[in-house]
TORMARBA-174528 format. One record per atom (N, C-alpha, C): residue in one letter; y, x, z. Coordinates in pm, whole numbers, plus 50000, padded with zeros to 5 digits. Last residue first. Layout:
# TORMARBA-174528
AYXZ/...
This chain:
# TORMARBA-174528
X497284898848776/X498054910148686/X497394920648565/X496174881548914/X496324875048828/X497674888448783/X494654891949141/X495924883449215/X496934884549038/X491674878348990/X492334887049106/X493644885349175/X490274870148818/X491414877348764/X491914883848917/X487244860548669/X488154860948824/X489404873348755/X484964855948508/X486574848848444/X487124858948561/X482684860648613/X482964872448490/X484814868648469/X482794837648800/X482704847848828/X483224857848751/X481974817948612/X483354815548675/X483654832348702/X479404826748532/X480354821748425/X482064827448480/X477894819048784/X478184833248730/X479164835848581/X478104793948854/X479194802748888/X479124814348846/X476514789548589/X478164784548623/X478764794748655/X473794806748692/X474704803048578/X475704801648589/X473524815449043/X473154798248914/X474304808648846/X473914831649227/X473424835649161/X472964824949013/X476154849049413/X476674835449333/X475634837649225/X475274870149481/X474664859849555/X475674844949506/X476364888649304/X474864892349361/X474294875049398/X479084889349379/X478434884349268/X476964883349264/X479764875249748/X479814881449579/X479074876749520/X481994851649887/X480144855749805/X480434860149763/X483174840650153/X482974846550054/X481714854149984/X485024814750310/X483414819150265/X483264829750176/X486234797950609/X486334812250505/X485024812050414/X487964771950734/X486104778550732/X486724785350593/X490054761650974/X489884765450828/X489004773850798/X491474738851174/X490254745451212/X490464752251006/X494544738451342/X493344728851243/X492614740351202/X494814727251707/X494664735951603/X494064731651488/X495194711151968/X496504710151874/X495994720751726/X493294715352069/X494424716852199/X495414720152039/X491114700251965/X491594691952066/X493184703152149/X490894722551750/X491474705351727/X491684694451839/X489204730851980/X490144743851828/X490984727551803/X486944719651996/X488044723252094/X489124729652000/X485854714551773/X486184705251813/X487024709651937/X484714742651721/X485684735551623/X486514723851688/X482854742251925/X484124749851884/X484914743451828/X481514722351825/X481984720252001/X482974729351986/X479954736251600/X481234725551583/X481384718351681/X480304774151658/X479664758951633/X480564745751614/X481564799051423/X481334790451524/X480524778951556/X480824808851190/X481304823951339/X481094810951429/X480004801050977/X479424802751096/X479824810651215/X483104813650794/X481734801950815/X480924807250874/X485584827550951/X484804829350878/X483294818550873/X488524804651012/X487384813451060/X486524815150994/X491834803451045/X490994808351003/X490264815351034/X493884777551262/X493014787451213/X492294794051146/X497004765551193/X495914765851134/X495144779551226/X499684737851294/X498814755651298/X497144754351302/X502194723351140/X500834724051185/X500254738851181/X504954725251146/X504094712051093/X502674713251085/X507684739151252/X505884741151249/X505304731951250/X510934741751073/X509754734251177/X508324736051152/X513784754151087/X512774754051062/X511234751251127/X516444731951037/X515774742851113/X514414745951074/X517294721750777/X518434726850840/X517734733150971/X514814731750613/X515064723950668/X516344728750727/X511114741150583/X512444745450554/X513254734450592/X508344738650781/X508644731050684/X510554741950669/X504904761350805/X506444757250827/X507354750350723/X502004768050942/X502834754950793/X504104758350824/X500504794851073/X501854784451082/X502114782850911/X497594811851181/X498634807951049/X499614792551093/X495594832051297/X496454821251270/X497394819651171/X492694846551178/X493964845851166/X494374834351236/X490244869351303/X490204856951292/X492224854051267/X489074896151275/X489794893051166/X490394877051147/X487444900551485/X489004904551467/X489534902751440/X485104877951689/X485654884451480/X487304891451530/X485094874251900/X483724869851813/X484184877051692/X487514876352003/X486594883152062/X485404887551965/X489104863051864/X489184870551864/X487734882951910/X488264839752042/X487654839451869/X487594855851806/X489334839152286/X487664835852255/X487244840752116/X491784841852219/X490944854952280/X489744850052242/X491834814352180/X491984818252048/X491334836752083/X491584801452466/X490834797352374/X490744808552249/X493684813952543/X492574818452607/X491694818552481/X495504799152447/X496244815652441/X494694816852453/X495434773352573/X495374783052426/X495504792852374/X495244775452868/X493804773052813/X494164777352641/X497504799453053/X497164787152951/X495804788052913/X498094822153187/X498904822953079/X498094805552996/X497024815253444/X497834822753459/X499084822953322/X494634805753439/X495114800353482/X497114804253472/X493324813753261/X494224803953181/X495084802353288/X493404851953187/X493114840153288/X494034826453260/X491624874652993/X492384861552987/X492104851253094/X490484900352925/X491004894653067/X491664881453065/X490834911152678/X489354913952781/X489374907752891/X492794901452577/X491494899752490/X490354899352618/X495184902452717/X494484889952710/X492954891752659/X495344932852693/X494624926352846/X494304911752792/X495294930252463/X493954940852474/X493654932052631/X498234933652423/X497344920152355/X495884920952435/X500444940252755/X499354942052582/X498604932452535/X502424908752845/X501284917252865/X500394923152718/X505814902552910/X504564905052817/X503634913452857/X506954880553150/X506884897653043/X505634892352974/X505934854753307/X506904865353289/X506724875753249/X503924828853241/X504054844453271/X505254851353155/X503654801853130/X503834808853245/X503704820553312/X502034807152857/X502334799652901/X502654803653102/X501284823552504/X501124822252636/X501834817752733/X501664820352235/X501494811552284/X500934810952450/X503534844852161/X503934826052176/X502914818352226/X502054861952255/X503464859752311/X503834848852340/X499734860052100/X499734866952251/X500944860452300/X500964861651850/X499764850151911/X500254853152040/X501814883051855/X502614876651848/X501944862751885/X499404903751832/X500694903751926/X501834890151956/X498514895251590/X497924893151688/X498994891851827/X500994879351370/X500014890051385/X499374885551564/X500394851051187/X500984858451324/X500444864651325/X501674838550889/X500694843150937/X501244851751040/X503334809250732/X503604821150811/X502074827850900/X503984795050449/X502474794450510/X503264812350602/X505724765550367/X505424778450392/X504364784850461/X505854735250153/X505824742650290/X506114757150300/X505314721549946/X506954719750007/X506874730350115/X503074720549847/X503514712249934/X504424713449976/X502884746349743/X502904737249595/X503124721649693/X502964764649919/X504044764549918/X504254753949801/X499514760050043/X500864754950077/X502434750550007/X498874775849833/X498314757749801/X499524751049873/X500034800849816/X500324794449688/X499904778649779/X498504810050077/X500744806950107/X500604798349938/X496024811349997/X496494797450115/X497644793150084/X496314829349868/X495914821549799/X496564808349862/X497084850650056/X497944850449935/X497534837749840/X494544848250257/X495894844450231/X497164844850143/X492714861750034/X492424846850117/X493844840950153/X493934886449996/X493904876649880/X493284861749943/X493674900250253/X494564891950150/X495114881950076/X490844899250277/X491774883650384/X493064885950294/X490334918150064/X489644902950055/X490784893550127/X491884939150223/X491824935850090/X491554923250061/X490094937450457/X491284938350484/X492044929450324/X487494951050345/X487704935050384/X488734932050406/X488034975050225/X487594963350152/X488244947450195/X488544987150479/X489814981750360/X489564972350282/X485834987050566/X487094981550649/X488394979850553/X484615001650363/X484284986350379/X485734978750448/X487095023950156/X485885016350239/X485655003950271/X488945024650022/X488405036450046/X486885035250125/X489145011649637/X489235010349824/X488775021949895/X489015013649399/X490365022249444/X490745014149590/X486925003949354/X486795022349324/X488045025049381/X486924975649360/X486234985149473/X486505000449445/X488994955549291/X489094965849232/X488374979549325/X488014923449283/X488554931649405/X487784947849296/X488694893949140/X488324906649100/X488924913349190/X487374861649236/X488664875049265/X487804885649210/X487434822149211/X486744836549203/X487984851049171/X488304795149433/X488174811049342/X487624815449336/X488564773149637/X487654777349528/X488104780949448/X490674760549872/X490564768649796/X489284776849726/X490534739049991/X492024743149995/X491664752449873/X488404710350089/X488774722250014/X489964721649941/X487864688850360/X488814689350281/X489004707650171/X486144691450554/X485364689550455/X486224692050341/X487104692850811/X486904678850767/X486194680350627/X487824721550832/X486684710750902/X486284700950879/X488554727950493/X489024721050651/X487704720550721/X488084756750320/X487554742850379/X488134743050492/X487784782850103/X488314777150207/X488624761650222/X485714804549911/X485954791149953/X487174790150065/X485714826149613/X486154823149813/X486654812549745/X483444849349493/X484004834849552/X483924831249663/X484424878749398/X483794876049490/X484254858249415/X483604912249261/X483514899349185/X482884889249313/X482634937749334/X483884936949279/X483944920149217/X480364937149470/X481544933749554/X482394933349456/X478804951749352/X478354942249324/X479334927549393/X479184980049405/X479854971149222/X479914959149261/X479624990349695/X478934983449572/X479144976449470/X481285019149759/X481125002949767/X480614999049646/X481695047649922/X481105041749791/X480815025849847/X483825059850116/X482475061150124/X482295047450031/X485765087950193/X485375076150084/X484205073350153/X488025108150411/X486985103250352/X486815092850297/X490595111250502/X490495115350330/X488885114250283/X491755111750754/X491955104250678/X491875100850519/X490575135750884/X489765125750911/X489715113750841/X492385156050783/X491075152850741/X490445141850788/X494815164450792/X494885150450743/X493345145150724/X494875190250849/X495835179850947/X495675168150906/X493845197550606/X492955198350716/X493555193250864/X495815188850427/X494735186450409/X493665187250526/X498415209150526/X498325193450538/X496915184650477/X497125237650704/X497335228650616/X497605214950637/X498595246851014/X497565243550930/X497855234350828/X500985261851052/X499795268551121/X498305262551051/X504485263151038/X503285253751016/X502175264951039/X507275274651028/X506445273251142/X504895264451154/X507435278550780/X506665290450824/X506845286850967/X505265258250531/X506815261050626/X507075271550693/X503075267350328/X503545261650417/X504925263350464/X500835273350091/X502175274450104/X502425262550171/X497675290950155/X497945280250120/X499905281950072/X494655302150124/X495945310250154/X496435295850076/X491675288950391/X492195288950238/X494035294650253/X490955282150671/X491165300750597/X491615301750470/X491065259750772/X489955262450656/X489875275650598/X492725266150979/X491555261251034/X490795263550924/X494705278550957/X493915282651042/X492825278051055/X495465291050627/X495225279550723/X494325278550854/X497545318450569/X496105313250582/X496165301150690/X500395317550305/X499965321850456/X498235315350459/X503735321750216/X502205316150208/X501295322650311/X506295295150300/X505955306150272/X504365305350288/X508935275350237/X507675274750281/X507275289750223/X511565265050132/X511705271250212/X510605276850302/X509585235650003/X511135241250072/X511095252950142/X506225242649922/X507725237250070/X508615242850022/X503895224949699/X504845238649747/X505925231749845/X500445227349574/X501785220349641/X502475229749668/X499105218649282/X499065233249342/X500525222149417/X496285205649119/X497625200949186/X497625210749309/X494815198248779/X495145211148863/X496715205948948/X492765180548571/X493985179948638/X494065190948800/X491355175348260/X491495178648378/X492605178948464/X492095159448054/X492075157148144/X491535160648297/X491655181447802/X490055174947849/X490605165047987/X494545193247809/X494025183647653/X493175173547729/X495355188348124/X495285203148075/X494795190647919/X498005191548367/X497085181748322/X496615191448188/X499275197748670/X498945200848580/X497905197248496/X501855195648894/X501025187748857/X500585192948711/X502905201349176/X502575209249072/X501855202649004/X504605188049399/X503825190349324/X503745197149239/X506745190949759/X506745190049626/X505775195849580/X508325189550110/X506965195549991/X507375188549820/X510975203350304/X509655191950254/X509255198350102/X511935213450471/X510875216650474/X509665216350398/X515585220250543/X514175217450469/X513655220450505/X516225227350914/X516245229650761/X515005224950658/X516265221151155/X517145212251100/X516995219550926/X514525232551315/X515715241651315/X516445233551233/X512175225251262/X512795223751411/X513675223951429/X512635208350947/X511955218651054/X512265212951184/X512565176950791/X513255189150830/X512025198650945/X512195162350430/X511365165250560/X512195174350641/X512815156650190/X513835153850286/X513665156850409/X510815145750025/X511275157449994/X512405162450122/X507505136150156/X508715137050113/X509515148750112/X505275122449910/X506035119250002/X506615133150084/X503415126749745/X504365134949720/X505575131749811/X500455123449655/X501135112349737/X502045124949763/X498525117649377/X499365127049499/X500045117749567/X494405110849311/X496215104349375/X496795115549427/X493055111949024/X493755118549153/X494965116049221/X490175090648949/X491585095048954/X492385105149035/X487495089048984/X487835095348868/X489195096148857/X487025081849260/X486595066849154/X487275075048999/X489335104049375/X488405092949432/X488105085149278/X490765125949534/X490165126349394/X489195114649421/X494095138349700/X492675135749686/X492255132949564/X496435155649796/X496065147249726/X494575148449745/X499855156250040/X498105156950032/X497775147949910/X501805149350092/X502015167450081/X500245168450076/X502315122150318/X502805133550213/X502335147650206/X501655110350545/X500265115150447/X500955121650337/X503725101650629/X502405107550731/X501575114050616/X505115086250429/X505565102850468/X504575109550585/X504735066850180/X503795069850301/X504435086350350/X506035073149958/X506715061850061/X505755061550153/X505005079149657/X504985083449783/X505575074149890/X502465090749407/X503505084949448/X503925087649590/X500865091949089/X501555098049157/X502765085049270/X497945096348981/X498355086649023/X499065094849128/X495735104848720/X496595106448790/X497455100348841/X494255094848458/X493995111748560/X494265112548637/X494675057448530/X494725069648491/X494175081448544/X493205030248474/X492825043048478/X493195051448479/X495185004348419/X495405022648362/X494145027448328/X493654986948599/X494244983648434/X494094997748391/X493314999848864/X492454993848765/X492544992048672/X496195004848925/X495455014948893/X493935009448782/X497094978148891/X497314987648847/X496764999948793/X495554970549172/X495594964449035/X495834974348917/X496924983349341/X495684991249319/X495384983049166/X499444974749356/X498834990249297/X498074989049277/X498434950349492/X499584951749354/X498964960649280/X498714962649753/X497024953349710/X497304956549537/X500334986749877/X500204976849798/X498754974449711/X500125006050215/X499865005450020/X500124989049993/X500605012250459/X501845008750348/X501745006650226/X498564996850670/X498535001250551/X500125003750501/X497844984650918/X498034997950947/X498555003950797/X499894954150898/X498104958850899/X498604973150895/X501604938050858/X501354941250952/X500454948050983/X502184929850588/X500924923650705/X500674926450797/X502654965050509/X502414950350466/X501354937750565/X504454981950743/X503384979550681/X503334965950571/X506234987550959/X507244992550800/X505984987150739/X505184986751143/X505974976851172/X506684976651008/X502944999651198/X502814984751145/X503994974351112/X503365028150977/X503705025151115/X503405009251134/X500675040350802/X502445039950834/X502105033550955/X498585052050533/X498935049950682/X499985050050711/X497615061550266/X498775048950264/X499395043950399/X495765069050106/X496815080450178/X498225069050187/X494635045250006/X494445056349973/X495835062050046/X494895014950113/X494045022150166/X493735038550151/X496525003749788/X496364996849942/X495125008349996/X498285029249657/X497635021149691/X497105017249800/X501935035549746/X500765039049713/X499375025949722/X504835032249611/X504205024949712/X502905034649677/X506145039549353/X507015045449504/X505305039849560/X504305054749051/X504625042149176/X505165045549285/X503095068048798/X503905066948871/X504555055448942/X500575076948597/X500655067348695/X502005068748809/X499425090948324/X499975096548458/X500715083648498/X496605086548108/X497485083048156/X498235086948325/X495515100847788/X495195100147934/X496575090947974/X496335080547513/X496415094847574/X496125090547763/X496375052047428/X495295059547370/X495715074747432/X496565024347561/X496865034047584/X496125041747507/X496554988647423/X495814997447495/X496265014147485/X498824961347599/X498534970147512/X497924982347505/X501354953747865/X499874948647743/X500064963047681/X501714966548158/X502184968648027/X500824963447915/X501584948848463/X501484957548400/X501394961648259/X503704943348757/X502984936648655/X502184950248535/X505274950948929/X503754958848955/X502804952748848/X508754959748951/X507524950548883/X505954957848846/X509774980649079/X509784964749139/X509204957449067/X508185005848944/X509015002649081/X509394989349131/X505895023948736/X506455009948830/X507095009848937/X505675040648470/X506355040148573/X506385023848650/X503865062648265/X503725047648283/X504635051648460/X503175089448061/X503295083948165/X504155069848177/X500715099547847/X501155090047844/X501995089848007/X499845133947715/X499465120447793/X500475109447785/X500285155147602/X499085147047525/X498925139447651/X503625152347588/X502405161647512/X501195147547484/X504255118247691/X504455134347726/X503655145047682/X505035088647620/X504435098347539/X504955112647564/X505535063747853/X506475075347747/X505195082147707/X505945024547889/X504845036947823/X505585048047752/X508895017047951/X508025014547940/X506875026747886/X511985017648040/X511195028047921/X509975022947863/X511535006448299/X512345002748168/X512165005248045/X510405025548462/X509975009448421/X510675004348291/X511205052248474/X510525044148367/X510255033548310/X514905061148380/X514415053748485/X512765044348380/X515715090448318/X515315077648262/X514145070948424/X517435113348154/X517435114448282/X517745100248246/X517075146847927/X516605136147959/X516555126748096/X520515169248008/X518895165447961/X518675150247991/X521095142147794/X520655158047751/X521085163847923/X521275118847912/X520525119647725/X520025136847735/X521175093848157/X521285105248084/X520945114647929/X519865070348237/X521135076748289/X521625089848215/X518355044648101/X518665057648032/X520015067148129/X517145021448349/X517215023648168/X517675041348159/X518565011748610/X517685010448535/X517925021848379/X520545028048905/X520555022748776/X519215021648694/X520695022949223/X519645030049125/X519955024249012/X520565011349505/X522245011849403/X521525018449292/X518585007549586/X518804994149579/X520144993349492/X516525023949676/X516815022449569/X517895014749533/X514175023549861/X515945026049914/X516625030149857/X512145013049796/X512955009449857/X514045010449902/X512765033749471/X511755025849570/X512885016149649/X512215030449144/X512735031449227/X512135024149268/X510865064448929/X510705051348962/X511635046849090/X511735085848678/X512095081548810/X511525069148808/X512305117848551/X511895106748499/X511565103648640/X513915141148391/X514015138548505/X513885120948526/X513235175348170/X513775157448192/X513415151448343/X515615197648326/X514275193748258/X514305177748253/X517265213748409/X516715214148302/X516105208348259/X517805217348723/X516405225648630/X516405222748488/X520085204448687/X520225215248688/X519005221648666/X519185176548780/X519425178148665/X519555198248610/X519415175549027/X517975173949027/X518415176148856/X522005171649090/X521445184949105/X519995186449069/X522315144248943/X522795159248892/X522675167148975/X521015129549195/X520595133549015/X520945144148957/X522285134349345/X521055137849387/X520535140049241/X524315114949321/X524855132549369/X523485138149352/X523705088549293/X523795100049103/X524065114549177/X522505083649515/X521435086149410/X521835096149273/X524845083149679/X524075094149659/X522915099249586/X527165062549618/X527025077649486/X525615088649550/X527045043449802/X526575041749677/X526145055849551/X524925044650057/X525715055750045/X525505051949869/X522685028850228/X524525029150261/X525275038050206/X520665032950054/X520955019650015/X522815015750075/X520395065149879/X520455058750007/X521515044050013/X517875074749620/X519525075849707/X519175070449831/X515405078549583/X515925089049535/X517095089949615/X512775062649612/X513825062149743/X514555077649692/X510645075849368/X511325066549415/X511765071749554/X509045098749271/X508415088949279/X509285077849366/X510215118648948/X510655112649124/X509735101249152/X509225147248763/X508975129748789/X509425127048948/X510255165648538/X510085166448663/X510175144948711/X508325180848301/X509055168248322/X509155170148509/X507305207148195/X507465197848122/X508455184048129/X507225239248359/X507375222348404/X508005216248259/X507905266948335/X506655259348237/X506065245448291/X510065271948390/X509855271548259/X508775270448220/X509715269148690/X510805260248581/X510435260548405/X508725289248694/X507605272748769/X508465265048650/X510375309648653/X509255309448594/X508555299348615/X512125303048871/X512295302148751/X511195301348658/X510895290449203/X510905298149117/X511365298548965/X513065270849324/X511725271249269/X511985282149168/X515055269549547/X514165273749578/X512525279449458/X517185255249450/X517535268349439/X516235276549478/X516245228149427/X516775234049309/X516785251749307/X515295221649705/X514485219549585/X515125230849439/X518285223549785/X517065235149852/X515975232349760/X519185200449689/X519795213549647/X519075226449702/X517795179549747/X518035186249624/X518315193849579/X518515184150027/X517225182150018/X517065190449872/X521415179450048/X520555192550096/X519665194750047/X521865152650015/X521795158249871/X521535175849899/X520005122550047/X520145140850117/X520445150149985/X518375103549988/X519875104449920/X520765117750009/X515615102350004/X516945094650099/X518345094750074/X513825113149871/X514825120049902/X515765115150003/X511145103749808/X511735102449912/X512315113249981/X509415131449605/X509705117349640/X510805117749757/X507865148549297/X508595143149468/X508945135149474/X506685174449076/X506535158149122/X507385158049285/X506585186748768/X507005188248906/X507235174548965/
């Protein structure tokens, strides 16, 4: 039995407890939390939440998430079983293995010999991972972690349980031979202020097959209006959470030949910041657009290391925030969308304009702020990043005349790193080195 993101509602637990059938109870093996069990202003609500989550009986195995933060590590309990995994490290359940991560995404030497069940608060970067930008990583539409997906690559497992995405709770999919749940959340309310929220069925059979039947709080069964399948819903719900979620559950296959890139990054001046090679884990992207999202990652996760080995910091602006700071005589803020399609210098400046220009040509074009630490904190130079050839070098040379330093992107896969060497370097790439 699988859930998540309780918040430390000890309603939540206690409509989970009284609601599941007895007979579900006696043939659940382990009931697994995928993290945010308590609540970070309320120290006793993780253990109030435990001991009712203890009353099925069953062992009660946990990762912690973000709103974890009073969560004890290691063994809370003996009879029944009630264990925090990371700590535990690799458990041995019948004939699988489950594996827990909550603040260290590093991952366990040594080779697994039973299928493996995958438990993480965060989900992976791009799989049922949509949030809000402001709760995101990077600001980017994602709540997954780049981390995970690592992870998932090492494992392999049947199964990959987690949650902290609550748009996409209560839906699993089947991608690259794994099945992610995303079990987000248990704490959900109606109209009427009463549970609602969902919980797994997770069933793993000797051959690794794997059978995931969902269930509500207080949910009853009924036909989905839109796919006609008899499902278990809330009973003011009308359509599944699979066919409310469809647009966000297609794949579409990326080429091996991407999983093995080299990235350059160069000054204008010629000066190289950065020659790597990256293992990008393509089976657990959902597409090109994550792909690449994925890649500027690791482009900037590389940059903030060269910087921060200079004393510095490497701050990246989201677009909006370009927009703000650096526009120049105008009162309020205007959406980003009007500078993009409408930029008058006269009105907001020639740099604000200039960088719409780039925007225009690529989306993905970044800024980036050096910042030094300091009794204040000071911007010791702002960088652009642009993909090689997006520009000419009259570009470049305006980009450095209104104060910017210019930074050329390159990335090759493996296909086209085609001499020897680099195909040497290439087979080495570790990725973000977990």
């Amino acid at each position: 039995m699988c859930a998540s993101d309780i918040h430390g509602r000890l309603e939540a637990a206690k409509a989970l407890v009284s609601s599941v059938d007895q007979n579900v109870v006696k043939s659940v093996d382990a009931v697994v939390v995928a993290g945010d069990i308590g609540n970070p202003q309320k120290e006793d609500a993780f253990y109030l939440v435990i001991r009712e989550l203890e009353k099925l009986g069953k062992p009660v195995l946990y990762v912690r998430g973000n709103w974890d933060v009073n969560a004890p590590s290691g063994i809370v309990n003996e009879d029944p079983l009630v264990a925090e995994l990371e700590s535990l490290g690799p458990l041995e359940l019948k004939w699988v293995t489950v594996v827990g991560h909550g603040s260290s995404l590093r991952p366990y030497k040594g080779a697994l010999k039973r299928p493996v069940v995958l438990v993480t608060h965060y989900p992976p970067f791009s799989i049922l991972d949509r949030g809000k930008k402001a709760e995101a990583v990077h600001h980017s539409p994602h709540t997954g972690l780049p981390e995970v997906n690592y992870l998932v690559a090492y494992y392999k497992p049947v199964v990959h349980v987690f949650g902290h995405c609550h748009a996409l709770g209560g839906v699993d999919v089947r991608h690259g031979g794994v099945v992610y749940v995303n079990v987000a959340r248990l704490d959900r309310l109606g109209r009427k202020g009463e549970i609602v929220g969902n919980y797994a069925l997770v069933t793993i059979d000797r051959n690794g097959g794997v059978e995931v039947k969902w269930r509500f709080v207080n949910g009853e069964w009924k036909k989905c209006s839109r796919c006609g399948r008899k499902v278990h819903l809330p009973s003011e719900w009308t359509m599944c959470r699979r066919c409310a979620s469809r647009f966000e559950l297609g794949f579409r296959k990326l080429d091996k030949n991407l999983e093995r890139v080299l990235v350059t990054v160069r000054s204008a001046d010629g000066e190289q910041l950065v020659n790597d090679n990256f293992y990008v884990p393509v089976h657990t992207l959902r597409d090109e657009d994550s792909y690449n999202d994925f890649v500027d990652y690791l482009i900037i996760k590389k940059l903030k290391e060269v910087v921060a080995k200079g004393g510095g910091k490497l701050l990246p602006l989201t677009k909006e925030e370009v927009a703000e700071l650096y526009s120049e005589g105008y009162e309020g803020r205007l959406p980003f969308s009007e500078y993009l399609f409408s930029c008058k210098e006269e009105v907001v400046g020639e740099k604000v304009c200039l960088l719409m220009k780039l925007y225009a040509l690529d989306k993905r074009v970044k800024v980036l702020w050096r910042v030094k630490h300091g009794e204040r904190a000071l911007v010791e130079a702002e960088y652009v990043l642009v993909k090689e050839g997006l520009v000419d070098g009259e570009f470049l040379e305006e980009l450095r005349e209104h104060g910017f330093t210019p930074l050329i992107s390159s990335v090759r896969n493996a296909q086209e790193v085609s001499s020897s060497s680099d195909s040497r370097k290439v087979d080495g790439a570790q990725g973000l080195h977990v």
